[in-house]
C-alpha positions in Angstrom: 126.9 139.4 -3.7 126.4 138.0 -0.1 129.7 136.0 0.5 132.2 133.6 -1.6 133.2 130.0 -0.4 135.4 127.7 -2.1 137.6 124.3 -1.6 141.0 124.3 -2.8 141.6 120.8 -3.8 145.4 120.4 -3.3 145.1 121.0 0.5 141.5 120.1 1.1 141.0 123.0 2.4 138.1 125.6 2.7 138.1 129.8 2.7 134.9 131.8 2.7 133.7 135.6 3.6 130.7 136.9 4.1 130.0 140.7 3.6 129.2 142.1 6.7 125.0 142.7 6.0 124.6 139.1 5.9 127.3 138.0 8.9 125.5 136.1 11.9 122.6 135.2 10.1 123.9 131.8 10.1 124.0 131.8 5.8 127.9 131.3 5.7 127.5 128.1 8.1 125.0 126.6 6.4 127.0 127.2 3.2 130.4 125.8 4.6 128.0 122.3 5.2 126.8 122.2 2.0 130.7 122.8 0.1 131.7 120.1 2.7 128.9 117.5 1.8 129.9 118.1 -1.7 133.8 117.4 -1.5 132.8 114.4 0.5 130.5 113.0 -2.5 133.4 114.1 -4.7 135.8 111.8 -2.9 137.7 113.7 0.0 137.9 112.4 3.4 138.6 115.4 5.1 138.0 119.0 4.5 140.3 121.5 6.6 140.1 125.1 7.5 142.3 127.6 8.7 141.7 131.5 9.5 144.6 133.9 11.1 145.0 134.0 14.8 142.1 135.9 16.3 139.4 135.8 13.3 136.8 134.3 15.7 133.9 135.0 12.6 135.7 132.4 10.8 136.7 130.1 13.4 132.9 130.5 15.1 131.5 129.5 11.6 134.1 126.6 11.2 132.8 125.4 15.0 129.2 125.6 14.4 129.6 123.6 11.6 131.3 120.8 13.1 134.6 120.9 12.6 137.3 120.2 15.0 139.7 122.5 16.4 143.4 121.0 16.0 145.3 123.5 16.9 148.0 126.9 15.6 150.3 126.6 13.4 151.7 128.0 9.5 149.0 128.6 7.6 148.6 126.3 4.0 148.6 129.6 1.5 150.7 132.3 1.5 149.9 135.9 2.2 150.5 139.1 0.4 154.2 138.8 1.9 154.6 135.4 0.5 155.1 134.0 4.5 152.7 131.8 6.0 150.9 133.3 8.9 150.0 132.0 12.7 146.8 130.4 11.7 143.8 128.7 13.9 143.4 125.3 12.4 140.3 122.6 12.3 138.9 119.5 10.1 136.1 118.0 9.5 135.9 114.5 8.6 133.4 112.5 6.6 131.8 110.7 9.2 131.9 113.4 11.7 129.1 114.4 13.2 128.5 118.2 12.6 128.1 119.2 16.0 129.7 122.1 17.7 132.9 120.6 19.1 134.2 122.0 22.6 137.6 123.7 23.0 137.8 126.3 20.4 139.9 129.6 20.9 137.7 132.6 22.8 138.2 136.5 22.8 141.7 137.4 23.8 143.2 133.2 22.9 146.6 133.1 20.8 146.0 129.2 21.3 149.2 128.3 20.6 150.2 124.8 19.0 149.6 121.5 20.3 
């Protein structure tokens, strides 16, 4: 097994992981756009992502597949503790174009909300 992505319909919202042989190789990117073409031919007009404060794999993925950074805030699903954890947040629309999109946290960024 190389990685796992999914879209939980309630939230529009997507979650992947990649093991770590096959990170940077640019596979779980190209899979994100392929799940997000699909929900969009499935009806949604937005697919969302969210990754805990400081998972910059996730949010670099998320970025290089065109979503748009939007900010920190609860995350949608609960952890292990049942509380909802600082999360990066982004969304990618239908029509959006699926180019990198500026102003995503760096190294060392809590990126509070807006």
């Amino acid at each position: 097994m190389v990685g796992v992505i999914s879209i939980r319909l309630m939230h529009h919202d997507i979650g992947f992981w990649a093991a770590p042989d096959v990170r940077g190789l640019g596979l779980t990117t190209e899979a994100v756009r392929l799940v997000a073409d699909w929900a969009f031919d499935e009806g949604l007009d937005d697919v969302l992502w969210e990754g805990y404060v400081g998972n910059l794999g996730s949010a670099g993925v998320a970025r290089r597949a065109g979503f748009t950074y939007t900010g920190t805030g609860p995350g949608l699903q609960p952890d292990r503790d049942r509380g909802h954890p600082a999360c990066w947040k982004g969304r990618l629309g239908r029509d959006d174009d699926r180019e990198p999109k500026p102003n995503w946290p760096t190294e060392g960024s809590s990126r509070h909300a807006m």
